[in-house]
C-alpha positions in Angstrom: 15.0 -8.5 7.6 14.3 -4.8 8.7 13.6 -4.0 5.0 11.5 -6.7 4.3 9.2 -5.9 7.4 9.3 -2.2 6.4 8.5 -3.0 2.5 5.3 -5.2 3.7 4.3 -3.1 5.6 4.2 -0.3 3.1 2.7 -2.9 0.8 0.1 -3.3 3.4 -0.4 0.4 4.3 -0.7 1.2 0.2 -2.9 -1.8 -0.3 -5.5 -0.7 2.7 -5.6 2.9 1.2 -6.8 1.7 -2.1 -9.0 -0.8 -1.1 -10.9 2.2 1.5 -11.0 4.9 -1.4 -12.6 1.9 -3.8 -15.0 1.1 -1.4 -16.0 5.0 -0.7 -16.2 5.6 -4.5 -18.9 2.1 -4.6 -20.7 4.1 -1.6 -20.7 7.2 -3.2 -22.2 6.0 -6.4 -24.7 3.4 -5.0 -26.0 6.7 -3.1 -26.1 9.0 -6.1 -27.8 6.2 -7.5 -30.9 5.5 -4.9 -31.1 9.4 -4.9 -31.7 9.4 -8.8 -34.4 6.5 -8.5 -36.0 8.5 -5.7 -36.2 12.0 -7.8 -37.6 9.8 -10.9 -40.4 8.0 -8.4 -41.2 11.7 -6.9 -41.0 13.1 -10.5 -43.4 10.6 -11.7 -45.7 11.0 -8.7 -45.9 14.6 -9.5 -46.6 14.1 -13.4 -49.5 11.2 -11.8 -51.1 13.9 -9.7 -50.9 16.5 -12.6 -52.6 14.5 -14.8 -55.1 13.1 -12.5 -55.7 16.8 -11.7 -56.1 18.0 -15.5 -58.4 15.1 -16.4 -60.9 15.9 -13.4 -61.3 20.0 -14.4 -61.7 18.3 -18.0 -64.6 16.3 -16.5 -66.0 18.8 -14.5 -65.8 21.3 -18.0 -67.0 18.6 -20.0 -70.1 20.0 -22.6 -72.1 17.9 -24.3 -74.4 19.3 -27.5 -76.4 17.0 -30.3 -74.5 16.6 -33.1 -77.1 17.6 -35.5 -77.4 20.8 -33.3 -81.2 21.1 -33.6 -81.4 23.1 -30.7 -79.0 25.3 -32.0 -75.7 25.9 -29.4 -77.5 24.8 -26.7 -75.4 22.7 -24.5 -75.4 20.3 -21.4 -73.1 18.8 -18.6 -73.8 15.4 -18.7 -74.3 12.9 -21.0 -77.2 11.9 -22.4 -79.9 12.2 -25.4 -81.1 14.8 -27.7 -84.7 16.2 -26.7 -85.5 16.5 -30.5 -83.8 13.9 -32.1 -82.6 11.6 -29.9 -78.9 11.4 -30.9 -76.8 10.9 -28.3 -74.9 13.7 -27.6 -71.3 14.4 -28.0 -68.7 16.1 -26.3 
């Protein structure tokens, strides 16, 4: 009887053990996991803010000239027409 109490209990003892370092290893990955999805959302942030960034200064360095250039390399900020032709102009 003493050996049958002492083998269940090992049993037991064993059991417990592998059952704790399973559930550590499920904790361990589902955090590794969260962290990954966290770098990608900040990653992605970043790239959205770099890009929002670059296609302002391209704005603001936009140059528009007619596209028959009839005033020669004469250029403007903004959109708009041509004074001697009247072609829109391009960027």
């Amino acid at each position: 009887m003493k050996k049958i109490t002492i083998t269940a209990a090992l049993i037991f003892t064993l059991g417990f053990m592998f059952t704790s370092c399973n559930e550590t290893k499920k904790e361990v990955k589902e955090n590794a996991i969260e962290q990954v999805q966290e770098a990608e959302k900040v990653a992605e942030e970043v790239k959205t803010e770099a890009t929002e960034h670059n296609h302002s200064e391209e704005m603001a360095m936009a140059v528009y000239q007619c596209p028959m250039k009839c005033e020669g390399d004469k250029t403007y900020a903004e959109t708009g027409t041509c004074p001697t032709c009247k072609m829109d102009l391009k960027k």
